[in-house]
C-alpha positions in Angstrom: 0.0 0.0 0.0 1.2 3.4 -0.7 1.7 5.7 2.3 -1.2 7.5 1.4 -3.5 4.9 1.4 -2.2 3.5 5.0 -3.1 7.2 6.3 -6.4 7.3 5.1 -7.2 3.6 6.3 -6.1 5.3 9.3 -8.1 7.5 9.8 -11.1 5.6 9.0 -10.1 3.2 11.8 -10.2 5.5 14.2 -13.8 6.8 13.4 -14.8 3.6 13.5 -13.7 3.2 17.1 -14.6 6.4 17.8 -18.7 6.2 16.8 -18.5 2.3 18.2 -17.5 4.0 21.6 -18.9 7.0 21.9 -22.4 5.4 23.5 -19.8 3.8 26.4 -17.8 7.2 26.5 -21.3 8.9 26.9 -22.9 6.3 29.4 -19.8 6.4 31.4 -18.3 10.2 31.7 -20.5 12.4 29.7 -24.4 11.5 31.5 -23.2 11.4 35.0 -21.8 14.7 34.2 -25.1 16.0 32.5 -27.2 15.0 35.7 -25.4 16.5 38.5 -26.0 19.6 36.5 -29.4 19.0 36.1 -29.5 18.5 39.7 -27.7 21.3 40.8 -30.4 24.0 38.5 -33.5 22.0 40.4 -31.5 22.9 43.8 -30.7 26.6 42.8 -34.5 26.8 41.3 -35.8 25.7 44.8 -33.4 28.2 46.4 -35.6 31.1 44.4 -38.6 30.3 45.5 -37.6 30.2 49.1 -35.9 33.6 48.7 -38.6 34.9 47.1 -41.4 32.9 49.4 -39.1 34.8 52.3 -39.1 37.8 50.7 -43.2 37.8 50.5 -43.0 36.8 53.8 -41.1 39.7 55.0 -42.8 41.9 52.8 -46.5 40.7 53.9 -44.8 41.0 57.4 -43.9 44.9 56.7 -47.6 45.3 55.1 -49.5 44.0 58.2 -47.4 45.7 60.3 -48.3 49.0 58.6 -51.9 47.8 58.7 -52.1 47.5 62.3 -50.8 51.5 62.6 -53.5 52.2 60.6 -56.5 50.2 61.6 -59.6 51.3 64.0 -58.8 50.2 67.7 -59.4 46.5 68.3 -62.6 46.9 70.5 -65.4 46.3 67.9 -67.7 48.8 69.9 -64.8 51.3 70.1 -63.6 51.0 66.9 -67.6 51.5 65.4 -68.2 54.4 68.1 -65.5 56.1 66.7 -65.4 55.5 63.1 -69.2 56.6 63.4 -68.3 60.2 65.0 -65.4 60.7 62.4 -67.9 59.9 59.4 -70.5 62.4 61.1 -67.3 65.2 61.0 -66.0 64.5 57.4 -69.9 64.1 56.4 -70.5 68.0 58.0 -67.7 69.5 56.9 -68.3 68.2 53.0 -71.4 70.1 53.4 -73.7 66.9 53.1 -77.1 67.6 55.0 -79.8 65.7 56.6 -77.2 63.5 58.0 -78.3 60.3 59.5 -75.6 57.9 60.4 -76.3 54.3 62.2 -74.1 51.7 63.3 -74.3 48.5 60.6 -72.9 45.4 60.0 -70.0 44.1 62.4 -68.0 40.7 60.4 -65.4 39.0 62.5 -63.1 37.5 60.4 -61.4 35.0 62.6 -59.2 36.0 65.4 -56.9 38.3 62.5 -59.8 41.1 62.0 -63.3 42.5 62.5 -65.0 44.7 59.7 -67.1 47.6 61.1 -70.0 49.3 58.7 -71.7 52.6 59.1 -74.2 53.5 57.2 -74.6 57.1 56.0 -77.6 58.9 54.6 -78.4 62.5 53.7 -78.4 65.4 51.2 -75.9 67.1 49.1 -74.7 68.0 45.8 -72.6 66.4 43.5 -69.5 68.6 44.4 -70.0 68.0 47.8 -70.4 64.5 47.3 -66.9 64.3 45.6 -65.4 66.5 48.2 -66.6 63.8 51.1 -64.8 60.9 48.7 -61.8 63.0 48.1 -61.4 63.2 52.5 -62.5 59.3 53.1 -59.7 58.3 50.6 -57.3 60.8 51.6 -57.3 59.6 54.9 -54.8 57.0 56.5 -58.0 54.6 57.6 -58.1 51.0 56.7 -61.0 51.7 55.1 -63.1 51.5 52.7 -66.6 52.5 50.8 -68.9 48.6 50.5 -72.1 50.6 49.2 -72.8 54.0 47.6 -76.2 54.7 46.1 -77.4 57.9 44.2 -80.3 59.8 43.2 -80.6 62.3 41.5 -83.8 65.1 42.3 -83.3 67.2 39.1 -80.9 67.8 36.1 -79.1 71.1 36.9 -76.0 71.4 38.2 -76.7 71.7 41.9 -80.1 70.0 42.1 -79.3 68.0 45.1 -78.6 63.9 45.7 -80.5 61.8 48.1 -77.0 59.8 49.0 -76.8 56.7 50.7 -72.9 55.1 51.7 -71.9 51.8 54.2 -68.7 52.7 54.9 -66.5 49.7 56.5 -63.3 50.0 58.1 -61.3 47.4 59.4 -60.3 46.8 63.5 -57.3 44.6 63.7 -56.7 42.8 66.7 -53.3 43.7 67.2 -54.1 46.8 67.1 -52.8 49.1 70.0 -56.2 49.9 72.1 -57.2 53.7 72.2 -60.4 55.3 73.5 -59.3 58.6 70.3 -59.6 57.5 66.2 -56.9 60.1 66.1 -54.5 62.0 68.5 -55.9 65.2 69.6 -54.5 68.4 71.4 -55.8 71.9 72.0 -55.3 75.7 70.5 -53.0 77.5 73.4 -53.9 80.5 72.0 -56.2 82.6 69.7 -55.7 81.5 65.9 -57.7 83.8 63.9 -58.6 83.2 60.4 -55.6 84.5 58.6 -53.5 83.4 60.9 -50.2 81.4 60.1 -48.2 80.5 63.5 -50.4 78.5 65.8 -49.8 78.0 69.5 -50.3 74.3 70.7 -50.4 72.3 74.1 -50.7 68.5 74.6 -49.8 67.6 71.0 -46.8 64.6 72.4 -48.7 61.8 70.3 -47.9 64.0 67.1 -45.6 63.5 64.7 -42.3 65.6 64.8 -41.7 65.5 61.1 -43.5 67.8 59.0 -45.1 68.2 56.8 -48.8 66.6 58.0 -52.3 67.6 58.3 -54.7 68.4 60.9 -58.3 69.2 61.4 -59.9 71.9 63.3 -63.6 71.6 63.1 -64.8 72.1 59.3 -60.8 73.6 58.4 -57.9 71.4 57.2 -54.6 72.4 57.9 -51.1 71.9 57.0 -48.1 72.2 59.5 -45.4 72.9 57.2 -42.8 73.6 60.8 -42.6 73.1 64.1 -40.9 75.2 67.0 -41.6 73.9 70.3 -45.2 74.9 71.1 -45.3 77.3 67.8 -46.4 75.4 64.3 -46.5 76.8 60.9 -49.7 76.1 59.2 -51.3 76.7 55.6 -54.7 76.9 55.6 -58.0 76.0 54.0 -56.1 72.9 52.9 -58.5 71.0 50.3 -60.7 73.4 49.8 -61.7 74.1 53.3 -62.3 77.8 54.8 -60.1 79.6 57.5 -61.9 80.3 60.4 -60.9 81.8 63.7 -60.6 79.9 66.6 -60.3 80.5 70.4 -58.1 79.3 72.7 -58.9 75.6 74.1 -60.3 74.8 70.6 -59.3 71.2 70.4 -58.1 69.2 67.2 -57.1 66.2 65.6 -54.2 64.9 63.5 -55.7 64.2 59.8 -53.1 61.8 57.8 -53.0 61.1 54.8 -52.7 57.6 53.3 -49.2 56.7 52.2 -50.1 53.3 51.2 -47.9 52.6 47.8 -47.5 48.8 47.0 -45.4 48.8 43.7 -41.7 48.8 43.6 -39.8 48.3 40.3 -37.1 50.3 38.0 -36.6 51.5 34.4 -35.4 49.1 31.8 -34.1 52.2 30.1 -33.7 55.9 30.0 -36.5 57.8 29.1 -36.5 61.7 27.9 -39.2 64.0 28.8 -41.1 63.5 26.1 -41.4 59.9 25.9 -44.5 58.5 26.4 -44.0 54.5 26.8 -41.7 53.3 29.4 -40.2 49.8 30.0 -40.6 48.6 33.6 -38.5 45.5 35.1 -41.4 44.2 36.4 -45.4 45.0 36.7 -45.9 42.6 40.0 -48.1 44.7 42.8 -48.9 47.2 40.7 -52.7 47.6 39.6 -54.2 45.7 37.4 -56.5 46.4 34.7 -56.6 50.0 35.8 -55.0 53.6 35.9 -53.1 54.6 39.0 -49.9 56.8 39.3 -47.0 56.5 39.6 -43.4 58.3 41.1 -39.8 58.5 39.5 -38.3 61.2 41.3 -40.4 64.2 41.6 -41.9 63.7 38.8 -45.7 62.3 38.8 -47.1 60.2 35.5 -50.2 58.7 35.3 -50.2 54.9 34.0 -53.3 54.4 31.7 -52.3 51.5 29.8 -49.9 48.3 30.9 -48.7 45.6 28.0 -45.7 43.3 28.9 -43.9 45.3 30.7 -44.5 48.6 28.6 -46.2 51.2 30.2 -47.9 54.2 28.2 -48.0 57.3 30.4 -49.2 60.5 30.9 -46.0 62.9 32.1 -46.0 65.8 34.8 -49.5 65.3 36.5 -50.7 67.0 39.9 -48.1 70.1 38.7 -44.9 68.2 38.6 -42.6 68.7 35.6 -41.7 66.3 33.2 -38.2 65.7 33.5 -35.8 63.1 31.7 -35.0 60.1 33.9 -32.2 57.4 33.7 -31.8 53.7 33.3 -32.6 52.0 36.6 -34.4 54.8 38.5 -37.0 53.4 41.2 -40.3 53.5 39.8 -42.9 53.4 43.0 -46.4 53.6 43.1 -47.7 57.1 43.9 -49.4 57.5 47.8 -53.2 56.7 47.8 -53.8 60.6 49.0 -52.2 61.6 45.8 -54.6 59.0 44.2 -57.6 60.7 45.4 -56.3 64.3 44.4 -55.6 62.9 41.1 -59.3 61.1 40.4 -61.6 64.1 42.1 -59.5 66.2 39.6 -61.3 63.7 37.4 -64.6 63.0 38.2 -65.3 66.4 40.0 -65.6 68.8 37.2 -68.5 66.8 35.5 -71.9 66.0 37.1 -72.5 62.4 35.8 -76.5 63.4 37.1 -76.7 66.8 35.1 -77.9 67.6 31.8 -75.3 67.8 29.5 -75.5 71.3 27.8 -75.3 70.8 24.0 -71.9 73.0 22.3 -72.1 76.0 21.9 -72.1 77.3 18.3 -71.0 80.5 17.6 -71.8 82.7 15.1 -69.7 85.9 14.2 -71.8 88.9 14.1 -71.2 92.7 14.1 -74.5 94.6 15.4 -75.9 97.6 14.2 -73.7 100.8 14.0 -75.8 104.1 14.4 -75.2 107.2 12.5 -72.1 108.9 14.2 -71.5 112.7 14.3 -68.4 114.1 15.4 -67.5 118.1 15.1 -64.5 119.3 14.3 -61.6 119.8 16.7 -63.0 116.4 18.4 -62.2 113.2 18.6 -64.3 109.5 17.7 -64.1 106.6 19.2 -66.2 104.3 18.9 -66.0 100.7 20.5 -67.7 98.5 18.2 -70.5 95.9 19.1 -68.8 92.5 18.4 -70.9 89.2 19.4 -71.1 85.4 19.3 -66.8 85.6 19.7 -65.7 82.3 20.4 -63.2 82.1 23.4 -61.2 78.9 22.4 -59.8 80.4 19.1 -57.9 83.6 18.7 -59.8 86.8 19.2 -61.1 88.3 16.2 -59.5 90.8 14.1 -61.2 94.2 12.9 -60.2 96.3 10.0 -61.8 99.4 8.5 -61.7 99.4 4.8 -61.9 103.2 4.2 -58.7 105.3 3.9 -59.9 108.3 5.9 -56.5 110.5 7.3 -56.3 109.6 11.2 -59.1 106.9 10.9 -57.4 104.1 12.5 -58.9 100.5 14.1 -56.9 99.2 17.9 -58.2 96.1 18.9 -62.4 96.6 18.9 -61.8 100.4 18.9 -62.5 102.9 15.8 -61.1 106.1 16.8 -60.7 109.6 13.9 -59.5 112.9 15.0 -60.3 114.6 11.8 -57.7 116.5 9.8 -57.9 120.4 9.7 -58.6 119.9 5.8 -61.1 117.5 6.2 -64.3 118.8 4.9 -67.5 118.9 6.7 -70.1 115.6 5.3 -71.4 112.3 5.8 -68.5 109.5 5.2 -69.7 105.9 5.0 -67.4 103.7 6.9 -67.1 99.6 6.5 -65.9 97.7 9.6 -64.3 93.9 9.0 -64.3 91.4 11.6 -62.4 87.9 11.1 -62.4 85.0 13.5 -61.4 81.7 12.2 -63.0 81.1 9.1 -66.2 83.4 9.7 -66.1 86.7 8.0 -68.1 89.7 8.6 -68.5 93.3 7.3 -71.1 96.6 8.5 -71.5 99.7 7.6 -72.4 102.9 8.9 -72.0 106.2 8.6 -69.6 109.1 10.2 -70.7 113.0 9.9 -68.6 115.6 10.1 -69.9 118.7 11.8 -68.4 122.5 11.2 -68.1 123.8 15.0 -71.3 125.0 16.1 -71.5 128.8 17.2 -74.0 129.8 19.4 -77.5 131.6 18.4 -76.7 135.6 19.3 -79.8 137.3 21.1 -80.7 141.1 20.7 -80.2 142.9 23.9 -83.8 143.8 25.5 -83.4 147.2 27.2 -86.1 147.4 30.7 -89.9 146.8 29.6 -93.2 148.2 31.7 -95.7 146.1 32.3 -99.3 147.0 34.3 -100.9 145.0 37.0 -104.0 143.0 34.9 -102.9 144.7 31.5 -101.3 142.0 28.9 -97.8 142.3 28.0 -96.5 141.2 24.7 -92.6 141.1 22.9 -90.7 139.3 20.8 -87.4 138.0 21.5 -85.2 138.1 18.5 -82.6 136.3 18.0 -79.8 134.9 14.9 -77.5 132.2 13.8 -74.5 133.0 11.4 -74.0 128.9 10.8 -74.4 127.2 8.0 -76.5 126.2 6.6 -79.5 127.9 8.8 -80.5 126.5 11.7 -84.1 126.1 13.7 -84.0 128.1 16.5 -85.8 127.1 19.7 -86.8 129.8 22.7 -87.5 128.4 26.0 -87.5 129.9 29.5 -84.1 128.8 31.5 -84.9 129.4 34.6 -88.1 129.5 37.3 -89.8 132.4 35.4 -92.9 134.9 37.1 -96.1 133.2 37.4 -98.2 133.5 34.0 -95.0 134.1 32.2 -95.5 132.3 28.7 -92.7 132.4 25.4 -94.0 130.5 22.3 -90.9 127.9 21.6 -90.3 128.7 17.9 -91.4 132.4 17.3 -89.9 133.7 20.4 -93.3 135.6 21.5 -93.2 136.4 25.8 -96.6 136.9 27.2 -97.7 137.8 30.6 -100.4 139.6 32.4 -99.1 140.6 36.1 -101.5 140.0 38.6 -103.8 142.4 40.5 -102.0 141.2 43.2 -98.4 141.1 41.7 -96.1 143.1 43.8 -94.4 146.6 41.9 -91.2 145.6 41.3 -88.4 144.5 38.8 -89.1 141.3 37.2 -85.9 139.1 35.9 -87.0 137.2 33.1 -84.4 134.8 31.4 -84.7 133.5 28.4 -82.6 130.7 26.2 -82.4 130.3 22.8 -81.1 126.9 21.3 -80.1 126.3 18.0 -80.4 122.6 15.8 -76.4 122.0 15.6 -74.8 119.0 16.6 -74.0 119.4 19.6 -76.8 121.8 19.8 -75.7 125.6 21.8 -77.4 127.8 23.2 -77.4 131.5 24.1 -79.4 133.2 27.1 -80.7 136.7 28.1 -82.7 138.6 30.8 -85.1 140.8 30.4 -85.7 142.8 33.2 -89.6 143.6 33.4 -91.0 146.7 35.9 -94.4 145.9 37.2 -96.3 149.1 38.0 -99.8 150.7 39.3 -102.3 150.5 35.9 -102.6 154.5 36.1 -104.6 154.4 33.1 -107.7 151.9 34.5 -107.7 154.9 37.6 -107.8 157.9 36.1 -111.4 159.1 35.2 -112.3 162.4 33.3 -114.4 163.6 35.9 -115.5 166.9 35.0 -115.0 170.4 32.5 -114.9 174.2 33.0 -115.3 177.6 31.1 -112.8 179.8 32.4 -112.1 183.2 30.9 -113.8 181.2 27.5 -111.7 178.1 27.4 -112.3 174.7 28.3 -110.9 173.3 31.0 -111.1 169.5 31.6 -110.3 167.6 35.4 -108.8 164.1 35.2 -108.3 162.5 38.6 -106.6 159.7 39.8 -108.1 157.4 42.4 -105.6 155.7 43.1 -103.6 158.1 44.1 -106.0 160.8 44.5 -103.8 163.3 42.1 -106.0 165.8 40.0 -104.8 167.0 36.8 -106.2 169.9 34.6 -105.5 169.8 31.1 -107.0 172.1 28.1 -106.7 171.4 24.4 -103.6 171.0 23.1 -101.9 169.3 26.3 -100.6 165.9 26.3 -101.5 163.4 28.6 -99.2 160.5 29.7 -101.5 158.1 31.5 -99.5 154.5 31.9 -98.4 153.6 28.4 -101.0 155.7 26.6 -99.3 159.5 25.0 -102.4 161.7 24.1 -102.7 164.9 22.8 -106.2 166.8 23.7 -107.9 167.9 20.6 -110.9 169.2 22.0 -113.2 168.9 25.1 -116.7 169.4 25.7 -118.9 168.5 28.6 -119.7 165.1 28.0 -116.3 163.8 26.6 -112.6 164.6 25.7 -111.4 164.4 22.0 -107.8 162.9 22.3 -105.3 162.1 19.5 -103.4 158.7 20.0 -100.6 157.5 17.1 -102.4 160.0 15.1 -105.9 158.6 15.4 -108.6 160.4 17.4 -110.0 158.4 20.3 -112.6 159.4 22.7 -113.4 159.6 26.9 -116.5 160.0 28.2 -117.2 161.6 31.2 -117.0 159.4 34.5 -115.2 156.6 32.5 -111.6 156.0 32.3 -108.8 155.8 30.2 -108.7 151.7 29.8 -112.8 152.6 28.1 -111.1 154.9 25.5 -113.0 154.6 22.4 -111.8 154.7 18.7 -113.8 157.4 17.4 -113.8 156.1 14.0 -116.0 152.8 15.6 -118.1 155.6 17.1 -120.8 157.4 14.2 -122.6 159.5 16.2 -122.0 161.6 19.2 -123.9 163.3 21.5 
């Protein structure tokens, strides 16, 4: 054989021997190997579970440990007494009415617990409804609502609830016996309502960390620091109202639930803006529902879970989104921050109300009256706008005209007319765009020359006679353009009878008998039609005297040395006048001239017209003597 051929027959040899005795190299090195491995994963497997059976053991230990804190006092009558009076005191300071609370149900659940009920009825809104749930929840109780049934009385928003609640708590019987729910203690000194630094006394069962909450009657408050016997507070806490309180006012730690059962970390970083977040594990965390949870100081709300991903909602209750690394704790959020999260929810809407269909909202600009403006003033104008919808950027207005110093600010038109600007009616068009509705209106702007005022004639002093009519016109002129209507009126408290006709400027009056003789001030305006319309005024000053004509009487005529004499007396004042023809006679307003006298009458010449007096009569009976044919 060559040397090649010995090789190769060599090395078929020896895989021959090696696959006939591989099945006794297996059996005898290779399985025995093979099984104490095997055996040793089933030991280390086992090992798990007990680690993790003693680490559920522990943590169950920790849990019911914190349960026992937290639990009503281990008497069942206590522990119902109590949780009774506390419901009563959440249920009054929600505002619920018509309370009517009675012990229930007590369930004894071995020799580990017993389950107190309480059942709650009474009246109240929906708001004050969620406010009573948002303080049972808030509160560090092992508690819990079993039964909660509604209805409704009306539609509207505050239309009351007949409400109905069994509320149990739990009374574990390792509990630590107490005869209070909560530790109490007492104002040392006057708080009044806007009050910030509180004097205590007898507050040793109180924490010494702050922050926590307290309740003093229908307030909650926060102590934010503590200084010996002096706290810091913050008050109205969940939408409670300050009050003032007196010393001796005693009150009671409120906690809030810290209860938070998950514990895991972030498969990977996240930024602030992400959205879905990988978890190392989803194990005593919520199921099936949304709850909250804590990286940080940042709050995000889970509201969907799928293998291990989480989709989120970042920053709630007012924290900030923030980025967050690889293997940061992820732990659920406390129960109180539950509640304030979910009666942010369901508080705003009243499931019981009728929903109020959306509002459409249609753009319009209302009507724009006529608008005058006179020169050397200024326009503006704010212009009626409605159906604006407040979601969407305000509207914008525009005026289409080019008018010099018309300009549009927000909802305001305002012109100050140029100096070359002439006078007349401008028509203006006003714009307004919101969105995709469009709308236009016009109206109309006048502009007005300045107005002057009307200009009266000066009235010099005028006579008038008790019982005798007096009668003048005013007179008075406008220089604007084009003419204006004038209107007389009297401007002020004016003599009794005192009349002036309103467009011809006419003033009438007949003194009284009894008027007294004096000077008369008589004041008269005169307005003209401008826009604005001005106005002018003027006294008049009127003298009221004696009616000397209605008492003086021709009483008599004599011949002396051939002429006629004639006697004219006044009764009034008992004067006696002689007068012969040719003399003139002033008698009140009446100027005569005697023409001739006879003894039955005087022939007197008044304006150039002859007029006669008959004896015995006097000079308010003058005749015309043209009316007069005959005489005798």
């Amino acid at each position: 054989m060559q040397k090649r051929e010995k090789i190769l027959a060599l090395i078929f040899g020896a895989v021959i021997v090696f696959w006939l005795g591989m099945p006794i190299l297996h059996s005898t090195f290779i399985e025995p190997i093979e099984s104490r491995e095997n055996q040793l994963n089933v030991i280390n497997n086992s090992i798990d579970q007990k680690e993790q059976q003693e680490l559920e053991l522990l943590r169950s230990a920790k849990q019911l440990g914190t349960w026992v804190e937290h639990s009503l006092p281990p008497d069942e009558h206590d522990a119902q007494r109590l949780y009774l009076e506390w419901l009563n005191d959440l249920a009054e300071l929600s505002g619920i009415s018509d309370l009517k609370l009675s012990p229930g149900r007590r369930i004894r659940e071995g020799k580990t617990y017993i389950a107190v009920q309480v059942s709650l009825e009474g009246t109240a809104t929906y708001q004050q409804l969620c406010h009573f749930l948002l303080h049972f929840y808030q509160t560090d109780l092992l508690q819990n609502i079993v039964r909660l049934e509604l209805k409704s009385t009306g539609t509207g928003k505050s239309d009351p609830l007949e409400v109905k609640i069994t509320a149990e708590g739990l009374a574990l019987t390792k509990a630590k016996p107490r005869e209070q729910l909560f530790p109490r203690a007492k104002v040392a000194a006057i708080l009044n309502f806007d009050g910030t630094k509180m004097k205590v006394q007898d507050v040793i069962d109180f924490p010494s960390q702050t922050p926590f909450r307290i309740r003093i009657n229908q307030e909650f408050l926060t102590v934010t620091e503590i200084s010996e016997d002096t706290w810091t507070i913050v008050r109205g806490a969940n939408s409670t109202v300050p009050a003032r309180y007196d010393a001796g006012t005693p009150f009671e730690l409120s906690p809030l639930s810290q209860y938070s059962e998950g514990n895991t970390k972030l498969q990977q970083s996240i930024t602030q803006d992400t959205e879905l977040i990988k978890v190392l594990s989803s194990k005593h965390f919520p199921k099936g529902q949304r709850f909250l949870i804590k990286i940080n100081n940042e709050i995000l709300n889970v509201i969907n879970q799928t293998n291990g991903e989480w989709a989120v909602q970042r920053g709630v209750l007012d924290t900030k989104p923030t980025a967050h690394s690889k293997g940061e704790v992820v732990m659920q959020a406390p129960q109180y921050l539950q509640a304030v999260f979910d009666y942010g929810l369901v508080a705003p809407s009243n499931p019981f109300a009728k929903p109020v269909p959306d509002k459409v909202y249609k753009l319009e600009l209302k009507e724009i009256p006529k608008q005058t403006i006179v020169r050397g003033n200024i326009l503006e104008l704010k212009i009626p706008i409605v159906g604006i919808n407040p979601s969407i950027n305000a509207p914008v207005l525009s005026v289409k005209e080019k008018l010099p110093g018309l300009v549009m600010k927000s909802d305001k038109l305002k012109w100050s007319p140029a100096k070359e600007q002439k006078a007349g009616v401008y028509p203006i068009t006003i714009a307004a765009v919101q969105g995709d509705q469009t709308q236009e209106k016009v109206f109309q702007i006048e502009l007005l020359e300045k107005n002057t005022p009307p200009k009266i004639e000066a009235i010099k002093s005028v006579v008038a006679y008790q019982t005798q009519p007096l009668s003048l016109f005013v007179k008075a002129s406008d220089v604007d353009l084009p003419p204006q209507k004038l209107k007389f009126e009297l401007a002020s408290e004016a003599p009794e009878g005192v009349k002036l006709n309103l467009e011809t400027g006419e003033l009438t009056w007949t003194p009284a008998a009894s008027a007294e003789l004096k000077d008369y001030v008589i004041t008269v305006k005169v307005s003209d039609s401008g826009t604005p319309p001005v106005s002018s005024t003027e006294n008049i000053t009127v003298k009221v005297l004696l009616d000397d004509a209605f008492f003086t009487f021709l009483t008599g005529s004599i011949n002396v040395d051939g002429k006629k004499i004639a006697w004219l007396r006044n009764r009034a004042t008992n004067q006696k006048q002689e007068v012969q023809a040719g003399d003139t006679i002033n008698v009140s307003e009446i100027r005569a001239i005697v023409k001739s006298i006879s003894d039955k009458y005087l022939i007197l010449e008044i304006d150039g017209k002859p007029w006669v007096l008959s004896l015995g009569e006097n000079f308010r009976t003058l005749r015309n003597l043209s009316s007069v044919p005959v005489l005798n």
